[in-house]
Each structure stands twice: as C-alpha cells, then as structure tokens.
mmCIF file as Biopython writes it, N, C-alpha, C and O atoms, coordinates in Angstrom:
data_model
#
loop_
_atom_site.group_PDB
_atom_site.id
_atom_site.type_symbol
_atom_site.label_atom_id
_atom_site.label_alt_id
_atom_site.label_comp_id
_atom_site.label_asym_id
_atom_site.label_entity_id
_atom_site.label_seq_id
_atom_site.pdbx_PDB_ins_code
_atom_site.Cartn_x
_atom_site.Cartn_y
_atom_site.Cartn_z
_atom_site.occupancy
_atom_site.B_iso_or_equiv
_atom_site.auth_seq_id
_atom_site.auth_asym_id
_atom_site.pdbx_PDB_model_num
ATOM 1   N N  . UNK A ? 1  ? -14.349 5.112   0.002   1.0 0.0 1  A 1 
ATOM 2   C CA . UNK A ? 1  ? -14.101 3.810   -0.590  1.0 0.0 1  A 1 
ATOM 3   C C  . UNK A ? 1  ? -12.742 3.824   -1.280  1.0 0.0 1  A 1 
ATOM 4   O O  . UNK A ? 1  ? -12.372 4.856   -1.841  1.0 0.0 1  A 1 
ATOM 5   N N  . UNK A ? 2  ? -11.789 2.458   -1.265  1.0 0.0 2  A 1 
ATOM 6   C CA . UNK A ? 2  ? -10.639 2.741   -1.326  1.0 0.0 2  A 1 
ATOM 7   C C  . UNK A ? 2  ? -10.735 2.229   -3.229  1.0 0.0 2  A 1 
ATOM 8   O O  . UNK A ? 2  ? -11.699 1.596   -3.660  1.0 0.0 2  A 1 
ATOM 9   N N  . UNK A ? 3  ? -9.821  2.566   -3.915  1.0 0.0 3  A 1 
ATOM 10  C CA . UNK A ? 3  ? -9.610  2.445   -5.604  1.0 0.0 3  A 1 
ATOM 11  C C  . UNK A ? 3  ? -8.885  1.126   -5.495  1.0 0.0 3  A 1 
ATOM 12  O O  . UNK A ? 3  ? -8.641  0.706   -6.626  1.0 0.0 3  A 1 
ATOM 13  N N  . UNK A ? 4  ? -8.506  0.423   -4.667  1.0 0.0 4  A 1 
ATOM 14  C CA . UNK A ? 4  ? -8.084  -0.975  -4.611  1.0 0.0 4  A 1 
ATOM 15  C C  . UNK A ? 4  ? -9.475  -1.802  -5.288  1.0 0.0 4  A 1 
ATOM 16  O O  . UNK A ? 4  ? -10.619 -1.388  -5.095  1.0 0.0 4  A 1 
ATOM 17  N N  . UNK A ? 5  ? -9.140  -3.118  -6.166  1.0 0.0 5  A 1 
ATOM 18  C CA . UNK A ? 5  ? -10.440 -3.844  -6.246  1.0 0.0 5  A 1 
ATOM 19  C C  . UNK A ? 5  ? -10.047 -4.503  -4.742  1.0 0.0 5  A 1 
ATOM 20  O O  . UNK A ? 5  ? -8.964  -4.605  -4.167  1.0 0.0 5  A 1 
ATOM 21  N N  . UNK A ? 6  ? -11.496 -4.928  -4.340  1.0 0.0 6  A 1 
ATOM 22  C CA . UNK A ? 6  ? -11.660 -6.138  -3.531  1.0 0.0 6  A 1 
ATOM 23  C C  . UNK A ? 6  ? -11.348 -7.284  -3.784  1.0 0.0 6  A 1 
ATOM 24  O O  . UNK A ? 6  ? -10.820 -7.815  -2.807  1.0 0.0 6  A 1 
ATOM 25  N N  . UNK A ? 7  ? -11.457 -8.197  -5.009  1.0 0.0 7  A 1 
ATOM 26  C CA . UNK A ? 7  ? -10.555 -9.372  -5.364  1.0 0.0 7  A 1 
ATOM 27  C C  . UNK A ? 7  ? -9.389  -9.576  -4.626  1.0 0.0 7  A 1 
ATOM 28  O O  . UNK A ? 7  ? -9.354  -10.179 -3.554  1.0 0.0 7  A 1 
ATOM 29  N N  . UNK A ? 8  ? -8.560  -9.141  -5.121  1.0 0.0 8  A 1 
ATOM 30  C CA . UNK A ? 8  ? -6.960  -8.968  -4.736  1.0 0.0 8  A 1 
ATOM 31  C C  . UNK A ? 8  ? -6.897  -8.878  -3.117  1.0 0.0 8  A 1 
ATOM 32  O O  . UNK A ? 8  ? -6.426  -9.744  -2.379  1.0 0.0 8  A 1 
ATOM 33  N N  . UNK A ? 9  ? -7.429  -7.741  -2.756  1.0 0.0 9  A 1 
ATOM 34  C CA . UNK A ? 9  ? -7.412  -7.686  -1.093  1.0 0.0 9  A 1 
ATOM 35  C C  . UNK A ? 9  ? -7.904  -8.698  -0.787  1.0 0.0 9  A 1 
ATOM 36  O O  . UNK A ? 9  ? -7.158  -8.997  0.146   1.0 0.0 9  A 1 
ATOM 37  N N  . UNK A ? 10 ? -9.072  -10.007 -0.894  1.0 0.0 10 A 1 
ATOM 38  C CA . UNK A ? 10 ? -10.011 -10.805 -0.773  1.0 0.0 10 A 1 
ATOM 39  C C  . UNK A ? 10 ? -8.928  -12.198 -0.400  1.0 0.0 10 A 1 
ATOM 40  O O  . UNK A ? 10 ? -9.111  -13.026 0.493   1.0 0.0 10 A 1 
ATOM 41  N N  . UNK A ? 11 ? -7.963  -12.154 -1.223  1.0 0.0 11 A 1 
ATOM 42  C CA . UNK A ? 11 ? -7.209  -13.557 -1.460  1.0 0.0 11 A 1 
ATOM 43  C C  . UNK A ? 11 ? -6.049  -12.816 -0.799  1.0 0.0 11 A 1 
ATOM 44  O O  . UNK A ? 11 ? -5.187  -13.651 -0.523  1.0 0.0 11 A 1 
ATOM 45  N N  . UNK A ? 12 ? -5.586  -11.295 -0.347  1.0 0.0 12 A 1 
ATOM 46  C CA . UNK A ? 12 ? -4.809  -11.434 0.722   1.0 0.0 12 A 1 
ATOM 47  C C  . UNK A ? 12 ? -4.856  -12.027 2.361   1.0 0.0 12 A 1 
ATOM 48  O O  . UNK A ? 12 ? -4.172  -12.754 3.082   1.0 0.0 12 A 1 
ATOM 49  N N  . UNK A ? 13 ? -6.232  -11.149 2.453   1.0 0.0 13 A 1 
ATOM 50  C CA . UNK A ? 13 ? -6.943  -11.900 3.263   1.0 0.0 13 A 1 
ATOM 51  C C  . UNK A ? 13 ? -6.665  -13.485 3.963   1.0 0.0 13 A 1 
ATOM 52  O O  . UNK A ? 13 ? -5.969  -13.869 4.902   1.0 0.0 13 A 1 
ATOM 53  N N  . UNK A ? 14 ? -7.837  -14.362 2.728   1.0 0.0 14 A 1 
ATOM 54  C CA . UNK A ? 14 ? -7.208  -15.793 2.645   1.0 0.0 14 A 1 
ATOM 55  C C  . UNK A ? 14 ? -5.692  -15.868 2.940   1.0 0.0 14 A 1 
ATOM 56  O O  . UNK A ? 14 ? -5.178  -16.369 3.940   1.0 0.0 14 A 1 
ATOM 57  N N  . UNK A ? 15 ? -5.246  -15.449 2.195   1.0 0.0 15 A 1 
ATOM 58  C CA . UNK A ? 15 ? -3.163  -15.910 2.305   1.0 0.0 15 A 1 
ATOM 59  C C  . UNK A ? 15 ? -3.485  -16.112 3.589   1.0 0.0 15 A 1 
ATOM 60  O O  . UNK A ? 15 ? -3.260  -17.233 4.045   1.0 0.0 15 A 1 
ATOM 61  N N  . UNK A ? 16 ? -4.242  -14.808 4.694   1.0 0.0 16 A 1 
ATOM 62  C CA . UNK A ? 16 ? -3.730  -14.554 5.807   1.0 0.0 16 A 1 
ATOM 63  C C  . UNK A ? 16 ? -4.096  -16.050 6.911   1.0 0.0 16 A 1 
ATOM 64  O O  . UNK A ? 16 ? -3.902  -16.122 8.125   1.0 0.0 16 A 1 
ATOM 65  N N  . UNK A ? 17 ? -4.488  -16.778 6.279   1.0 0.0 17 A 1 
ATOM 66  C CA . UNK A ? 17 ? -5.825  -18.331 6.942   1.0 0.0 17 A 1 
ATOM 67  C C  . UNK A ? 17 ? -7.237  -18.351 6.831   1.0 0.0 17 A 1 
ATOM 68  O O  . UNK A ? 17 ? -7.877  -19.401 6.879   1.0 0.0 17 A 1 
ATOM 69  N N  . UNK A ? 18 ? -7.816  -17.089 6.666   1.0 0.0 18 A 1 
ATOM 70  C CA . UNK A ? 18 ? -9.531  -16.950 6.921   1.0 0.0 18 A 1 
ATOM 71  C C  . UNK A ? 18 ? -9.884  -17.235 5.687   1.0 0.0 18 A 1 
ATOM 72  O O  . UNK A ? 18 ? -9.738  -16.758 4.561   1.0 0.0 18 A 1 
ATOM 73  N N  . UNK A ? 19 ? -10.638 -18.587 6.445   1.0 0.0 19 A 1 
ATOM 74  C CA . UNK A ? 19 ? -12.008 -19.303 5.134   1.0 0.0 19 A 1 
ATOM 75  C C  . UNK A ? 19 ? -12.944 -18.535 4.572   1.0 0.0 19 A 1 
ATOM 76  O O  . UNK A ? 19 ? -13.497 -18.796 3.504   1.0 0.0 19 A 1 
ATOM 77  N N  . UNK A ? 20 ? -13.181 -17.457 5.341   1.0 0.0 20 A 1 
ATOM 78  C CA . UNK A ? 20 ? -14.556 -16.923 4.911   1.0 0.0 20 A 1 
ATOM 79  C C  . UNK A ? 20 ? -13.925 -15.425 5.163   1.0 0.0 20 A 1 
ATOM 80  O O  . UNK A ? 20 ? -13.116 -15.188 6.060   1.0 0.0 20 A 1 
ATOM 81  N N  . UNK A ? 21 ? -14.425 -14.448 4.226   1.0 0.0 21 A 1 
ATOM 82  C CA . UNK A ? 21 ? -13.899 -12.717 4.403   1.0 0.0 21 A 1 
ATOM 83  C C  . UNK A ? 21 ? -15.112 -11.799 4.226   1.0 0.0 21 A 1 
ATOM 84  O O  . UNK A ? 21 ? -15.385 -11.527 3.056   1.0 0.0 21 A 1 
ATOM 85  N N  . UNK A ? 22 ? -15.939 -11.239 5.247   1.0 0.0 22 A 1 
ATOM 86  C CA . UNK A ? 22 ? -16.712 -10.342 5.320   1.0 0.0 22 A 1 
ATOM 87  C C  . UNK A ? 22 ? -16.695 -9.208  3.891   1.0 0.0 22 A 1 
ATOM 88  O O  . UNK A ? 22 ? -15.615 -8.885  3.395   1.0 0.0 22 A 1 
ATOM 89  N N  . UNK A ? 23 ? -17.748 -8.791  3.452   1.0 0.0 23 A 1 
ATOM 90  C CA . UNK A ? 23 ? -17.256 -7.404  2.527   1.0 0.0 23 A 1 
ATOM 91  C C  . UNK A ? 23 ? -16.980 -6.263  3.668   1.0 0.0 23 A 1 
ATOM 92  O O  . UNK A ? 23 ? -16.532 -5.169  3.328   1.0 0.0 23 A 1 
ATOM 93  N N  . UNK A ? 24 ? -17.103 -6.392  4.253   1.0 0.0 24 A 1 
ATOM 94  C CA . UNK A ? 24 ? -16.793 -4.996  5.037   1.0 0.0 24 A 1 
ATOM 95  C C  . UNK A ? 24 ? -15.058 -4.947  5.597   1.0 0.0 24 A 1 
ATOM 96  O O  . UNK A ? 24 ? -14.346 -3.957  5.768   1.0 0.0 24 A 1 
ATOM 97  N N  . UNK A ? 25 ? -14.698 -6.588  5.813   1.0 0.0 25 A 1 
ATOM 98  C CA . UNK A ? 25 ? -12.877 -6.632  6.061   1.0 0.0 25 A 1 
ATOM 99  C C  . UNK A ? 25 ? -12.610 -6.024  4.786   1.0 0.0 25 A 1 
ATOM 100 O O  . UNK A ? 25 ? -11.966 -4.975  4.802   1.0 0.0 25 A 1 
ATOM 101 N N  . UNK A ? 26 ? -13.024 -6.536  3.587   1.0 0.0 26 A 1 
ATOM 102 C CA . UNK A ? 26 ? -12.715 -6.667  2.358   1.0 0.0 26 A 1 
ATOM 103 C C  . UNK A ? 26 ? -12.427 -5.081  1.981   1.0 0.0 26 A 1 
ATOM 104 O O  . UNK A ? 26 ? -11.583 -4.741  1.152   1.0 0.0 26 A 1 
ATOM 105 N N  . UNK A ? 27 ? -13.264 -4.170  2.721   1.0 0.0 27 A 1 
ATOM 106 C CA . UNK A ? 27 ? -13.191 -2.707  2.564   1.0 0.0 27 A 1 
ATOM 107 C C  . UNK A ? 27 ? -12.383 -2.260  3.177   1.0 0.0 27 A 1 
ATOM 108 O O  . UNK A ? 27 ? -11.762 -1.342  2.641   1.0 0.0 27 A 1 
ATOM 109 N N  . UNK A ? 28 ? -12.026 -2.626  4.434   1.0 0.0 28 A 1 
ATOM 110 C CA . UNK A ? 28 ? -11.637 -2.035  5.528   1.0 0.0 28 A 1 
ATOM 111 C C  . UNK A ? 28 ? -10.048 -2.363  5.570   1.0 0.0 28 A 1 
ATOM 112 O O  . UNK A ? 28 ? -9.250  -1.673  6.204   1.0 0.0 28 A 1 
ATOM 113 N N  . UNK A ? 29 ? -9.763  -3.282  4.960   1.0 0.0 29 A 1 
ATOM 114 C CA . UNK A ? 29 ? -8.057  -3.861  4.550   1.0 0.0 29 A 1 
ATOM 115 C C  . UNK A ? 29 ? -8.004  -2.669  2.922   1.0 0.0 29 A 1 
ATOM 116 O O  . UNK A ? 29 ? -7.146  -1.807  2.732   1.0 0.0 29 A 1 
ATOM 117 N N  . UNK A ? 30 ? -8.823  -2.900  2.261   1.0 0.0 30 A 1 
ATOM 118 C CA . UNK A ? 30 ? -8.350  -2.155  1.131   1.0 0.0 30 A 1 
ATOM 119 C C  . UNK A ? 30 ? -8.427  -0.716  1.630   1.0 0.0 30 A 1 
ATOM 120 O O  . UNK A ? 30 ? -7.655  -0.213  0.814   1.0 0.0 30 A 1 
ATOM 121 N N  . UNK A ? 31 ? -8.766  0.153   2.293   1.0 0.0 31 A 1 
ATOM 122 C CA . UNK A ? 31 ? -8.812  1.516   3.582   1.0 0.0 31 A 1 
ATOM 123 C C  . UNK A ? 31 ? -7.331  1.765   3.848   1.0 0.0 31 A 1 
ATOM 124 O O  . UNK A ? 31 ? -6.650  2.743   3.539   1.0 0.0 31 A 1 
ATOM 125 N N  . UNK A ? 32 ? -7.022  0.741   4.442   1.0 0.0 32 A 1 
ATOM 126 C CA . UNK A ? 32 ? -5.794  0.589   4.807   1.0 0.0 32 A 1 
ATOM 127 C C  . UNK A ? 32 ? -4.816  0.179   4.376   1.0 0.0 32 A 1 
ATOM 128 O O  . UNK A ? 32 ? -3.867  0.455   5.110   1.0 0.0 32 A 1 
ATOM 129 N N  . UNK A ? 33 ? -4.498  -0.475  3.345   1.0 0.0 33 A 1 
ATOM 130 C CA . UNK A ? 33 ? -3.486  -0.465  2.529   1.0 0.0 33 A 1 
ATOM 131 C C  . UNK A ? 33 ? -3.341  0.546   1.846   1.0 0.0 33 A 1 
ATOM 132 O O  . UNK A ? 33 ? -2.287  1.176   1.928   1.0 0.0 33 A 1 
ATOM 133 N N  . UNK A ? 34 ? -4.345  0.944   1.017   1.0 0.0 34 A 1 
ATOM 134 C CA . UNK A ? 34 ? -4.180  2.507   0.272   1.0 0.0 34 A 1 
ATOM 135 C C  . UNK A ? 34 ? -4.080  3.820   1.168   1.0 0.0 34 A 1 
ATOM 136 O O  . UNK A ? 34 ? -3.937  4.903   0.602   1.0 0.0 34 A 1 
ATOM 137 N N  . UNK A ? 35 ? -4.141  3.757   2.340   1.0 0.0 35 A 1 
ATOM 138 C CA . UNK A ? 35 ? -3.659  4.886   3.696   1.0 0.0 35 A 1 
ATOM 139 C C  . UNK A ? 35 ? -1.957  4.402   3.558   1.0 0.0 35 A 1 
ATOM 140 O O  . UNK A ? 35 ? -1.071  5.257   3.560   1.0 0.0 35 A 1 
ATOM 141 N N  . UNK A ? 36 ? -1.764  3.454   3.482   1.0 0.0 36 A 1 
ATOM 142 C CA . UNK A ? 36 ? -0.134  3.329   3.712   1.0 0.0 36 A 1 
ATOM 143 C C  . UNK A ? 36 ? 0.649   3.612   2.751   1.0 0.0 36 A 1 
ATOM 144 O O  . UNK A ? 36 ? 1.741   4.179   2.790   1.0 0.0 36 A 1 
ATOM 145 N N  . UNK A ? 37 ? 0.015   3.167   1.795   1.0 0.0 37 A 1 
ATOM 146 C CA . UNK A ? 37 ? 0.174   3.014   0.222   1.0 0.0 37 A 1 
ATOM 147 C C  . UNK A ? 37 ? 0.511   4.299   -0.067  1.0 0.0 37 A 1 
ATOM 148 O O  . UNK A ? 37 ? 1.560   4.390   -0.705  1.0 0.0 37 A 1 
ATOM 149 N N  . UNK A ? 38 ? -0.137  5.511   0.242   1.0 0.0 38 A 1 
ATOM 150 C CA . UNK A ? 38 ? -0.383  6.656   0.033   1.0 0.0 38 A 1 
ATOM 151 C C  . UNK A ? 38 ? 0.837   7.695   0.429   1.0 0.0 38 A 1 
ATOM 152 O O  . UNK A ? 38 ? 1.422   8.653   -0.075  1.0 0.0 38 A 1 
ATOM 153 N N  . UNK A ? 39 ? 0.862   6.879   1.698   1.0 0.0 39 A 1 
ATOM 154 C CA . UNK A ? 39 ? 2.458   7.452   3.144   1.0 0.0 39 A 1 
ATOM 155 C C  . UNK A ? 39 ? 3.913   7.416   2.458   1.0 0.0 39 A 1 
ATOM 156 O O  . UNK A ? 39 ? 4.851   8.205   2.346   1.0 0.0 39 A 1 
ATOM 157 N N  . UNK A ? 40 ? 3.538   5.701   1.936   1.0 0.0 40 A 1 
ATOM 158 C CA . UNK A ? 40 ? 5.412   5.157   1.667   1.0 0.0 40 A 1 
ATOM 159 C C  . UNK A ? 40 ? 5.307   6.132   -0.052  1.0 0.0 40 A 1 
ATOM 160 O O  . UNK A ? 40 ? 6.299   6.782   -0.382  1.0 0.0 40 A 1 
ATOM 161 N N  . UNK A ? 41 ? 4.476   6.121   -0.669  1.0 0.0 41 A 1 
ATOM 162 C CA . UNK A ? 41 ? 4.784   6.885   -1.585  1.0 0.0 41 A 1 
ATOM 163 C C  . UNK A ? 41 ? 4.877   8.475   -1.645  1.0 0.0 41 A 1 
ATOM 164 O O  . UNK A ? 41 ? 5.395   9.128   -2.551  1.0 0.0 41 A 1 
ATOM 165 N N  . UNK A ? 42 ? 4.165   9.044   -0.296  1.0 0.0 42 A 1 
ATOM 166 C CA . UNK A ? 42 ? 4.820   10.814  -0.496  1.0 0.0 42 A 1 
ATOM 167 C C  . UNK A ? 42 ? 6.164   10.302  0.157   1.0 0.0 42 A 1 
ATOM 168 O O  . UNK A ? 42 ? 7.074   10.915  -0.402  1.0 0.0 42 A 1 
ATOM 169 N N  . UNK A ? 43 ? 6.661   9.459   1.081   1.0 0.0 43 A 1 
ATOM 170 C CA . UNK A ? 43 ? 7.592   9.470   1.114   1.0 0.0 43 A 1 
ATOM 171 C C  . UNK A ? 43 ? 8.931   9.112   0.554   1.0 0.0 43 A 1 
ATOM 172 O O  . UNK A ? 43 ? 10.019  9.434   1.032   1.0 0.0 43 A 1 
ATOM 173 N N  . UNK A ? 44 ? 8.646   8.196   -0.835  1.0 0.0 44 A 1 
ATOM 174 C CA . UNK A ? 44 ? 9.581   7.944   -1.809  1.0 0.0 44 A 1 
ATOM 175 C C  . UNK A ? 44 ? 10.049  9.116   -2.439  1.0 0.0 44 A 1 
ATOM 176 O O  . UNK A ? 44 ? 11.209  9.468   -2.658  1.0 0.0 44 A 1 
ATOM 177 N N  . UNK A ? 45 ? 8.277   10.031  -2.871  1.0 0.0 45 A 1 
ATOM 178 C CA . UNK A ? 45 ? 9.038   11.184  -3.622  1.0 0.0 45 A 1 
ATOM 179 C C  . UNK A ? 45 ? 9.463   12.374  -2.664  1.0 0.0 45 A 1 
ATOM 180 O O  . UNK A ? 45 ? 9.964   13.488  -2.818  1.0 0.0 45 A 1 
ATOM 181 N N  . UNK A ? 46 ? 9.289   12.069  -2.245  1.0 0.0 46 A 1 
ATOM 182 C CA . UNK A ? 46 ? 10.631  13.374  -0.889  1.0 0.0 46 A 1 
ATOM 183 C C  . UNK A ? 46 ? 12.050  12.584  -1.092  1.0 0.0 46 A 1 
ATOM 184 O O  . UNK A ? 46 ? 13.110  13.168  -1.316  1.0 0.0 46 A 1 
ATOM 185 N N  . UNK A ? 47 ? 11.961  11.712  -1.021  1.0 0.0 47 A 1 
ATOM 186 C CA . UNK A ? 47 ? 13.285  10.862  -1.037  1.0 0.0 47 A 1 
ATOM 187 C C  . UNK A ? 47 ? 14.286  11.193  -2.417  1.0 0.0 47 A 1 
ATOM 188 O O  . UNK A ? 47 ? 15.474  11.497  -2.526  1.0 0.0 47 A 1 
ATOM 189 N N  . UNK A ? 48 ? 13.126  10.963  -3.442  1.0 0.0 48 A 1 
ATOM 190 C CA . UNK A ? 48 ? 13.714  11.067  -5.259  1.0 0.0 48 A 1 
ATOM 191 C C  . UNK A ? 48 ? 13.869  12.557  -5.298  1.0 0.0 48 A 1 
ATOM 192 O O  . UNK A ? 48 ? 14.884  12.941  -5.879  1.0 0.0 48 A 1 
ATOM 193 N N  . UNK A ? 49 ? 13.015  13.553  -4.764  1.0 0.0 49 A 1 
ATOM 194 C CA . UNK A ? 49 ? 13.284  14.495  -4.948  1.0 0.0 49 A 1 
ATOM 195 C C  . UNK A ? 49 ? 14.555  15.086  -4.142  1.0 0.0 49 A 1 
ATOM 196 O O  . UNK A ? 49 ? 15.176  16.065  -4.556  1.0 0.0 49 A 1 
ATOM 197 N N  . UNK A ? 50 ? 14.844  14.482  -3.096  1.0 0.0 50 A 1 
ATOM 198 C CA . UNK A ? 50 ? 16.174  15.025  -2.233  1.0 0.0 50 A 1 
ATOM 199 C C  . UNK A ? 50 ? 17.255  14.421  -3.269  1.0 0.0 50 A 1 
ATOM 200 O O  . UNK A ? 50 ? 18.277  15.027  -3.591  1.0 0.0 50 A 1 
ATOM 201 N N  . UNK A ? 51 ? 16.956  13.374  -3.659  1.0 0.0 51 A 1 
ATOM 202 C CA . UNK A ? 51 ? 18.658  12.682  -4.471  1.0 0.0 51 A 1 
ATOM 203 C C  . UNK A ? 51 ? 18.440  13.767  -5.923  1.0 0.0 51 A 1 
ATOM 204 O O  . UNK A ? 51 ? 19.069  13.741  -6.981  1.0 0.0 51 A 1 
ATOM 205 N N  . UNK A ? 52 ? 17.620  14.434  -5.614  1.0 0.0 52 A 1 
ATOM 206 C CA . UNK A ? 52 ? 17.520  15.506  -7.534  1.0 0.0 52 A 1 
ATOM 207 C C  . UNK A ? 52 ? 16.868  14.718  -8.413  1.0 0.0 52 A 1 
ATOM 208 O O  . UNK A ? 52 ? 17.449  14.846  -9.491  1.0 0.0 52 A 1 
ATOM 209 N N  . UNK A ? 53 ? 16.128  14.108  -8.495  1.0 0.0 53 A 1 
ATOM 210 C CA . UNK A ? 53 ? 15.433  12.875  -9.363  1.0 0.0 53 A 1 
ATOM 211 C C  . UNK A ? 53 ? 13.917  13.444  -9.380  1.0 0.0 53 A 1 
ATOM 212 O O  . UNK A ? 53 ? 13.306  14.040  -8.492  1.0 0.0 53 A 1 
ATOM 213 N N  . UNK A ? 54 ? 13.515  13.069  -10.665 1.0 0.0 54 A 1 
ATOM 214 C CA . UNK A ? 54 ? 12.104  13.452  -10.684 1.0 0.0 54 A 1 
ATOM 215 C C  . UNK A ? 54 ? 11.410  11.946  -10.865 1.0 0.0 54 A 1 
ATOM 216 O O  . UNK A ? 54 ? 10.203  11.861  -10.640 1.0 0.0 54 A 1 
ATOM 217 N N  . UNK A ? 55 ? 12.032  10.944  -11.203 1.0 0.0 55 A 1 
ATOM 218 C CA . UNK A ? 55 ? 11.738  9.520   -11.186 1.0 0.0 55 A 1 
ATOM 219 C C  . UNK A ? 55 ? 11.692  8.888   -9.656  1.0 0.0 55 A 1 
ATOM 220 O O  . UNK A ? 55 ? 12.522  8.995   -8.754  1.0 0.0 55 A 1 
ATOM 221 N N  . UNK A ? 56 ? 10.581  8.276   -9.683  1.0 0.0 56 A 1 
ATOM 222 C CA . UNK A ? 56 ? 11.019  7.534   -8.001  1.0 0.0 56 A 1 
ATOM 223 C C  . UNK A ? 56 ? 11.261  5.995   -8.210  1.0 0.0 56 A 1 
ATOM 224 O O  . UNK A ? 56 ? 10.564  5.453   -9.067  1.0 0.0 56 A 1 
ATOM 225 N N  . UNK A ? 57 ? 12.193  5.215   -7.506  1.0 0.0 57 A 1 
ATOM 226 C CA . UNK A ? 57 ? 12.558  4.372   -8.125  1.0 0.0 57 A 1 
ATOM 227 C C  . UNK A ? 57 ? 12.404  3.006   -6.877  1.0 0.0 57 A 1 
ATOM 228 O O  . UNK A ? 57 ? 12.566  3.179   -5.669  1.0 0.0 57 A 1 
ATOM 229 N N  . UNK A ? 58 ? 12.142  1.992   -7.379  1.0 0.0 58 A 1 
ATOM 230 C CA . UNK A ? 58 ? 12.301  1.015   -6.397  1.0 0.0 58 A 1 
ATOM 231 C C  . UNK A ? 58 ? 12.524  1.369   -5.251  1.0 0.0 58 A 1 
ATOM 232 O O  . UNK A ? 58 ? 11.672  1.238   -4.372  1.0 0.0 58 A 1 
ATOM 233 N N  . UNK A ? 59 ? 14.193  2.098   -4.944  1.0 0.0 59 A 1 
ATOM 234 C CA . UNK A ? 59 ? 14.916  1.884   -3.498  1.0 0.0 59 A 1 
ATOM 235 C C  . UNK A ? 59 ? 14.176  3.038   -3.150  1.0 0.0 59 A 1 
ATOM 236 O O  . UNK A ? 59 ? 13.882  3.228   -1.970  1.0 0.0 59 A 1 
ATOM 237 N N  . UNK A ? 60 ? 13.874  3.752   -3.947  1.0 0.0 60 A 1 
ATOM 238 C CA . UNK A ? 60 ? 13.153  5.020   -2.872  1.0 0.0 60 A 1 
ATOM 239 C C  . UNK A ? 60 ? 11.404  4.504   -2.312  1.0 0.0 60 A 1 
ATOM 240 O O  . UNK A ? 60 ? 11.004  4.980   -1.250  1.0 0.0 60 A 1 
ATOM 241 N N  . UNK A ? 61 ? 10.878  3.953   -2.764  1.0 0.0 61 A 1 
ATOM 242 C CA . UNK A ? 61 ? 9.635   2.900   -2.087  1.0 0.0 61 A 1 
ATOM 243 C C  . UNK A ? 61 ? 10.404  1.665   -0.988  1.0 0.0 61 A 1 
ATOM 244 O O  . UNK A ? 61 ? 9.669   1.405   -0.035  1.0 0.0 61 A 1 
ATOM 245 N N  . UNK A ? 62 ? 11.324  1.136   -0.990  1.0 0.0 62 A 1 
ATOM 246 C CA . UNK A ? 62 ? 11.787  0.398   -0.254  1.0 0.0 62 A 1 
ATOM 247 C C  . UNK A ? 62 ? 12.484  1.157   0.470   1.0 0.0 62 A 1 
ATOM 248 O O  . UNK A ? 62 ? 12.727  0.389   1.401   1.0 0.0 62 A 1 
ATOM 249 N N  . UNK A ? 63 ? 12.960  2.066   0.711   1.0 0.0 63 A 1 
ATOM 250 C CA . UNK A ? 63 ? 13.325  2.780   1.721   1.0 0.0 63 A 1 
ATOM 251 C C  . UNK A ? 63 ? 12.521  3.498   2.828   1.0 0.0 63 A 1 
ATOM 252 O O  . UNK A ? 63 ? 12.472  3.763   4.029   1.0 0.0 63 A 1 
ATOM 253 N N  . UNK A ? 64 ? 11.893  3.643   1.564   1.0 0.0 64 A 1 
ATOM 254 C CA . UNK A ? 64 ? 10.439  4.745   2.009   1.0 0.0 64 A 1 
ATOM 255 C C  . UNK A ? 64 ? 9.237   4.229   3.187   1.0 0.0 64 A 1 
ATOM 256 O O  . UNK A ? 64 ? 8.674   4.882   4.065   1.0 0.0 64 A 1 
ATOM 257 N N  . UNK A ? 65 ? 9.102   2.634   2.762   1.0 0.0 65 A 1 
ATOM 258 C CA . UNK A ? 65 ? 8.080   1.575   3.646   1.0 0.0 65 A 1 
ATOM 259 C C  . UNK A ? 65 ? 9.146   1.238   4.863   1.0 0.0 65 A 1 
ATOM 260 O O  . UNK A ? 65 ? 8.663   0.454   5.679   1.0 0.0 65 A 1 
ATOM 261 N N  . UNK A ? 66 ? 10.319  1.610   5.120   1.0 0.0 66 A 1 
ATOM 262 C CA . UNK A ? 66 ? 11.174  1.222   6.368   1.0 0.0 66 A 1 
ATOM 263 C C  . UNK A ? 66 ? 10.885  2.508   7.176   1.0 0.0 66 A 1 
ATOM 264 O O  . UNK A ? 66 ? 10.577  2.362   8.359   1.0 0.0 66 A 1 
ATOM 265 N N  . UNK A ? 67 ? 10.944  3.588   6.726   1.0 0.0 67 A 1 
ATOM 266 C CA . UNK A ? 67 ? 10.703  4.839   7.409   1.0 0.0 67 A 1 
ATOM 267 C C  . UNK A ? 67 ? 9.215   5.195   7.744   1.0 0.0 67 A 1 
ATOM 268 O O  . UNK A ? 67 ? 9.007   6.004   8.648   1.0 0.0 67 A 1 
ATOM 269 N N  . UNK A ? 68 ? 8.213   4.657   7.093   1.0 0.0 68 A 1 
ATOM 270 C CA . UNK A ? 68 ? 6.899   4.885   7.625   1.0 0.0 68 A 1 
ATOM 271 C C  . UNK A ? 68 ? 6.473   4.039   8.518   1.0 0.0 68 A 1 
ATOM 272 O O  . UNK A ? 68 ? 5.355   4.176   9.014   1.0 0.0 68 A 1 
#
C-alpha cells in the first residue's frame, strides 16, 4: 500500500475526466506515482551528490523526472 493519501490521488484522477474512481484505481495510481516518485528522487540525489551537494534542489528533481 502506497503512503500517498487517496484524497489527493482521487481528484487527480477526476482532473483526469472520470466521474466516478474505483478504490482500487485510487490504489493503483497512488502504486504508481510513489514507484516514480521514488526513481526521480534516487535520481536527484545522484545528481546533488555528483554537483558535491548534500541538499537536493528543485533542478535536480526537474532534471531528474526528464531522465527517468
């Protein structure tokens, strides 16, 4: 089970057009955002840690989600 609430994922969902959202999408989107979630951030701090930084900073998450 992912540490995302379901709320939040629930009304991404919606954004996406769907009137109605299963609990099981509701799980299965929050699965998967926190799998990616998980990616672009070891890959920020490889990034902060190559520039010598122990801080990871914006551009290294925005860099980081172009490379994953």
């Amino acid at each position: 089970m992912a540490e995302l609430p379901l709320a939040p994922v629930d009304r991404i969902i919606r954004k996406g057009g769907a009137e109605r959202v299963s609990e099981e999408a509701r799980e299965e989107l929050a699965d998967v955002l926190e799998k990616y979630g998980t990616e672009v951030s070891e890959e920020a701090v490889r990034l902060a840690e190559h520039a010598g930084r122990k801080t990871v900073k914006a551009e290294d998450i925005e860099l980081a989600s172009e490379r994953v």
